[in-house]
C-alpha positions in Angstrom: -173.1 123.8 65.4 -169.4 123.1 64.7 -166.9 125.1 63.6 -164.9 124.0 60.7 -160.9 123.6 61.7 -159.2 125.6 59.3 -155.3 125.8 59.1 -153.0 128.7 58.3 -153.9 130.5 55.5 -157.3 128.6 54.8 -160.9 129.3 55.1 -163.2 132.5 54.1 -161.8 135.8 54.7 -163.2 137.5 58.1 -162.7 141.0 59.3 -160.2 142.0 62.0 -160.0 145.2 64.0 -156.1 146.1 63.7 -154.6 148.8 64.5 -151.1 149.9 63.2 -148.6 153.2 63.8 -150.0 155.4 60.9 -146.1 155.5 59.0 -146.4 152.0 58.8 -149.9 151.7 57.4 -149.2 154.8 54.8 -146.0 152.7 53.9 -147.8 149.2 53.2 -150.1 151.5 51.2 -147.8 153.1 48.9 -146.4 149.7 48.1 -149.3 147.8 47.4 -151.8 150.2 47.0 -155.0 150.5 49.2 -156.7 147.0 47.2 -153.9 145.1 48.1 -153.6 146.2 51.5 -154.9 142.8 53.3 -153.4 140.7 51.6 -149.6 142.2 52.2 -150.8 142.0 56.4 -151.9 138.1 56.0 -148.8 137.5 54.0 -146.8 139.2 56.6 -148.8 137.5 59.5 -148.2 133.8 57.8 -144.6 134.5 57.5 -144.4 136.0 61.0 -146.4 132.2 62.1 -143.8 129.8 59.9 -141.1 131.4 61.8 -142.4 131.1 65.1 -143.8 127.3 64.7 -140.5 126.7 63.1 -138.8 128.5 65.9 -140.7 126.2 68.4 -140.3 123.2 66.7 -136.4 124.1 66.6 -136.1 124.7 70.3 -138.2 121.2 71.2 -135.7 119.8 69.6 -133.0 121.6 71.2 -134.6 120.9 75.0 -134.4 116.8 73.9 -131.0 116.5 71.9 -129.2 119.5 73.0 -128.0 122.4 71.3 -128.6 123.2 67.3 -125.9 125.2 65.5 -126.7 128.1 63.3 -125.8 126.5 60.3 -128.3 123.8 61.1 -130.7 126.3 62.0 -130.7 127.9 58.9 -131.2 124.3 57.1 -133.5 123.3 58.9 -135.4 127.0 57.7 -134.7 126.0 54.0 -135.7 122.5 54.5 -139.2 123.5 56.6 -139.8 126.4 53.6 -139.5 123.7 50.8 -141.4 121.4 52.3 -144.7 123.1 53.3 -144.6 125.4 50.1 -144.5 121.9 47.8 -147.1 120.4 50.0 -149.2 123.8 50.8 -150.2 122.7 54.0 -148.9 124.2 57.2 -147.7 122.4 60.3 -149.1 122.6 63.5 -148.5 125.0 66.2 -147.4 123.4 69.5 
């Protein structure tokens, strides 16, 4: 039996043990409400993802062609957001 390959953000929900600092799980809670509460923490983990695959991509780059300034940093952020939120498909993780 083969799994099916599922990217970022795809695929049937599963259930995950997680364990948070009670302040920080009361807070998500009064914000969202407890229905909503899932949802915020895979929003939250998919953001935390695009900005390290970005990140890696970034510093791939930096290792072949040499330094990156922050300006170009932060394009290359605006640039990568546009892109995948148009196409709705997430890169790949190196």
């Amino acid at each position: 039996m083969s799994e099916t390959p599922y990217g970022i953000g795809e695929g049937p929900a599963t259930r995950v043990s997680l364990s948070l600092p009670e302040g920080t799980a009361e807070a998500i809670r009064q914000r969202v409400g407890k229905r909503e509460f899932s949802a915020f923490i895979a929003a939250a983990v998919e953001r935390e993802l695009r900005g390290q695959i970005l990140d890696e991509y970034l510093a791939d780059y930096e290792r072949r062609k040499g330094p990156v300034s922050e300006r170009e940093k932060e394009r290359a952020r605006q640039v990568f957001d546009e892109v995948f939120a148009e196409e709705g498909e997430w890169p790949a993780a190196s």
